[in-house]
C-alpha positions as CSV (number, residue, x, y, z in Angstrom):
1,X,0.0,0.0,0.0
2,X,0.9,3.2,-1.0
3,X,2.0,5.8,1.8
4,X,0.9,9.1,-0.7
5,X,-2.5,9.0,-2.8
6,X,-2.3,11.0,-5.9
7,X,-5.9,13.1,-6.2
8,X,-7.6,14.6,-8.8
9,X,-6.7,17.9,-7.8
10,X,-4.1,20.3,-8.7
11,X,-2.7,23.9,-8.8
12,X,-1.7,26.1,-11.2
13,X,1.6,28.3,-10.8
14,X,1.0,31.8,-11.4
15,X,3.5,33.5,-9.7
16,X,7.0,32.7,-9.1
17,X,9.5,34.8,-7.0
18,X,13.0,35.2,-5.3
19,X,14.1,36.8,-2.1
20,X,17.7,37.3,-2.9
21,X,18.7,39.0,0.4
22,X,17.5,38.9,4.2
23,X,14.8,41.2,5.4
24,X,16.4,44.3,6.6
25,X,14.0,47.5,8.6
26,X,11.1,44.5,8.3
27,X,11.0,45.2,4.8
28,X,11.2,42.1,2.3
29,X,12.7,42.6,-1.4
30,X,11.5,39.9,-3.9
31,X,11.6,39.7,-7.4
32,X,9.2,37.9,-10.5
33,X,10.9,34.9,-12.2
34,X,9.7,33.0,-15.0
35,X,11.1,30.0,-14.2
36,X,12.7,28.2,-11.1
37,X,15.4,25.5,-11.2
38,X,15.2,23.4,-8.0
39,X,17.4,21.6,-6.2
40,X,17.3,19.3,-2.8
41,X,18.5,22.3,-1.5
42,X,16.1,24.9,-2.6
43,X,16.3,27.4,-5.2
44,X,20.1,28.2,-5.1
45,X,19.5,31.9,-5.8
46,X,17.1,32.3,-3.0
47,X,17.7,33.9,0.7
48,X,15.9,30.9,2.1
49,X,17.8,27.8,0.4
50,X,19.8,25.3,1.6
51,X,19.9,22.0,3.5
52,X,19.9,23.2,7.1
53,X,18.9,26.5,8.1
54,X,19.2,28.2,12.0
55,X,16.6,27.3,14.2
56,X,14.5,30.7,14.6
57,X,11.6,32.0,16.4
58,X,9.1,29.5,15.7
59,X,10.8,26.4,17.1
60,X,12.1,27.5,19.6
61,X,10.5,25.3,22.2
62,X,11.9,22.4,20.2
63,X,15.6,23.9,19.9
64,X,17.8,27.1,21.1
65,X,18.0,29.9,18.4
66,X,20.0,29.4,15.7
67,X,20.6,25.8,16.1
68,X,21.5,24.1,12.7
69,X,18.1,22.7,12.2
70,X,16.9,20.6,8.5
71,X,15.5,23.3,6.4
72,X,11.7,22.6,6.0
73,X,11.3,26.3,4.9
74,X,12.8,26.8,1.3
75,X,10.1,27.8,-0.3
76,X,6.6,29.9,0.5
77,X,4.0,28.6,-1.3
78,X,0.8,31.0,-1.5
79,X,-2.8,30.6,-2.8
80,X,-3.9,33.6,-5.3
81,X,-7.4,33.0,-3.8
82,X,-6.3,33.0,-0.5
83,X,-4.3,36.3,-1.3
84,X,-7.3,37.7,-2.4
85,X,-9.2,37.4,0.1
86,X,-7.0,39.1,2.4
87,X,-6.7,42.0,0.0
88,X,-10.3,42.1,0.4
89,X,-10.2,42.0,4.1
90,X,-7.3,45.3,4.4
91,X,-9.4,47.1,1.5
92,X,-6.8,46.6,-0.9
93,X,-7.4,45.8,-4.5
94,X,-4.4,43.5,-4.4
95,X,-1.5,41.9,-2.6
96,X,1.4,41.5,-4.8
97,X,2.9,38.1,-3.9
98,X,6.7,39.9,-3.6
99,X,5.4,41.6,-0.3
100,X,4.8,38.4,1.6
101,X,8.0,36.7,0.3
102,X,6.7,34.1,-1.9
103,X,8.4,31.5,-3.3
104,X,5.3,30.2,-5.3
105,X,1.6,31.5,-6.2
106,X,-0.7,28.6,-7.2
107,X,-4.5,28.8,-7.9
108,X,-7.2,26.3,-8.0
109,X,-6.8,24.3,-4.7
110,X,-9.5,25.4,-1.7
111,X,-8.2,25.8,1.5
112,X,-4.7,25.8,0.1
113,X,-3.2,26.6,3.9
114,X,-4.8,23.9,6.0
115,X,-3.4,21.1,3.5
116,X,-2.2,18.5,5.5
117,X,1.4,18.3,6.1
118,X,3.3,16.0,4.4
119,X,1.0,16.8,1.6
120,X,3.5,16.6,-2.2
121,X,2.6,19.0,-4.9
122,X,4.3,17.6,-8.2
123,X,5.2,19.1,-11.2
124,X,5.2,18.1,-15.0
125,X,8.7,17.0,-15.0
126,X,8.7,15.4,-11.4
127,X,9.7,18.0,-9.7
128,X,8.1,17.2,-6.1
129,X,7.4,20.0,-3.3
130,X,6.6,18.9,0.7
131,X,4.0,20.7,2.5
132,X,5.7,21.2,5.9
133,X,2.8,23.2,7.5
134,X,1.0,26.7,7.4
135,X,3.4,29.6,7.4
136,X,1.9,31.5,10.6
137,X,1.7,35.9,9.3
138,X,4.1,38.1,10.7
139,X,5.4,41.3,10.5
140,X,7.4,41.9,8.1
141,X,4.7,41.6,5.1
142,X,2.8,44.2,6.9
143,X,5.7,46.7,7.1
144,X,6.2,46.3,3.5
145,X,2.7,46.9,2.1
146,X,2.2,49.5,4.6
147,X,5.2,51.4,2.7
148,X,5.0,50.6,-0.7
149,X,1.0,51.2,-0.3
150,X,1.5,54.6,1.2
151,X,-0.2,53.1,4.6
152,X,-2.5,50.0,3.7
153,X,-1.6,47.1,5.4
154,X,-0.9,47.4,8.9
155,X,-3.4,44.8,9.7
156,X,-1.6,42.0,7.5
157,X,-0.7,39.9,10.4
158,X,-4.3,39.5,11.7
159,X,-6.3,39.8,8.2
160,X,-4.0,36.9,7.0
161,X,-4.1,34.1,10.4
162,X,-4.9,31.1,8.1
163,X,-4.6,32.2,5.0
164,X,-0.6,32.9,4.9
165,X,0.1,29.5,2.7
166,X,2.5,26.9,3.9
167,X,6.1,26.3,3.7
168,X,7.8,23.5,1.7
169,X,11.1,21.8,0.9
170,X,12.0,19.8,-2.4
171,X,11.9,16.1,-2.4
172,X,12.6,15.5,-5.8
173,X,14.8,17.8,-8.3
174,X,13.7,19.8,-11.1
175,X,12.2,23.4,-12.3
176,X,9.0,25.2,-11.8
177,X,7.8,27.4,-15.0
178,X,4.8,30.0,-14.8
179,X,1.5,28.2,-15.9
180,X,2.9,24.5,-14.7
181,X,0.4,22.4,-13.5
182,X,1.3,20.8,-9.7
183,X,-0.5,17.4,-9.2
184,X,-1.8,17.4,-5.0
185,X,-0.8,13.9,-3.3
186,X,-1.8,13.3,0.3
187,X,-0.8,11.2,2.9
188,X,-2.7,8.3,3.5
189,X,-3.9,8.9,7.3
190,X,-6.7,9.5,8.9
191,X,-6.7,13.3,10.9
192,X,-5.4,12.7,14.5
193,X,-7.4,12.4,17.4
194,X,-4.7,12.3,20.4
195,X,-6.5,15.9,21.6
C-alpha cells in the first residue's frame, strides 16, 4: 500500500519569485521569475535555500536559536485566492505576492493553507514539493505593504491568520515554470485524534 494518494486535484503556478537577500528594517525585497530550477536544496539563488537552516523564532520550544536545524522552509508557497481574500479583508485591490515573500503562487486548490502536512505538490517534469505546514503571518509583510501602499496594510498579520500558505522543501529535483500544473498527493492517514 501506497504511503501518498495522488488526487484529482491540482494547482496552477501563477507566480513565481525570489528573495535574494535577508529582510532588513522588516521590509522584504522579492523579485518575478519566469522560471525556477530546483534543487534538494532549494532554489540556489534564493535567501531561504539550503539544506539546514538556524533554528529561529518559531521552534524554539523544540531547539535554542540558531541551532542548525533541517531546512523545512525553502520555499513559501501562496494561494492567489487566498491572497485575495485578504486583500479584500485590508481594503486593498491587491497583494502583490513579492510583499509576503513568496516563493510560489498557485490557484485552483481550496483551503490551500490547511493542507495536510506532508501533503506533495508535483510538477510536469517530477519536480516534487513537501507541505511542511502553514506559514503563521508576521510582520514583516505588513511593514512592507504599509510602505509601498502609502499606509495599507498594517493589519496584514491578523487579516491573513490562516490564510498565509505553507512552507515547503524539495523532495525531488527539477524546475518550476509560470503556468505549470502541480498534481496534489496526500498522505494516507486518517486526521489525528490524540486531543
Amino acid at each position: 500500500m501506497t504511503a501518498l494518494v495522488p488526487t484529482n486535484l491540482s494547482a496552477r503556478i501563477v507566480w513565481l519569485g525570489v528573495q535574494r537577500v535577508p529582510v532588513k528594517d522588516l521590509v522584504i525585497t522579492s523579485e518575478p521569475l519566469t522560471e525556477m530550477p530546483l534543487t534538494f536544496a532549494g532554489f540556489s539563488a534564493e535567501v531561504h535555500a539550503g539544506l539546514t537552516r538556524p533554528s529561529c523564532s518559531r521552534v524554539l520550544k523544540q531547539h535554542p536559536r540558531n541551532t542548525p536545524i533541517r531546512n523545512t522552509r525553502q520555499l513559501c508557497v501562496v494561494s492567489a485566492e487566498e491572497l485575495a481574500a485578504v486583500a479584500e479583508k485590508l481594503g486593498m485591490e491587491r497583494i502583490d505576492p513579492a510583499w509576503v515573500g513568496a516563493s510560489v503562487v498557485v490557484e485552483g486548490l481550496a483551503d490551500f493553507t490547511h493542507l495536510p502536512p506532508s501533503s506533495r505538490l508535483q510538477g510536469p517534469d517530477g519536480v516534487t514539493l513537501v507541505v511542511d505546514m502553514l506559514n503563521e503571518p508576521c510582520q514583516e509583510p505588513a511593514v512592507t505593504m504599509t510602505r509601498a501602499t502609502g499606509g495599507q496594510g498594517k493589519a496584514f498579520k491578523a487579516a491573513a491568520e490562516g490564510k498565509r500558505g505553507v512552507t515547503a522543501w524539495v523532495e525531488r529535483e527539477g524546475t518550476l515554470h509560470l503556468g505549470d500544473s502541480l498534481r496534489l498527493h496526500i498522505p494516507r492517514q486518517r486526521a489525528w485524534t490524540g486531543t
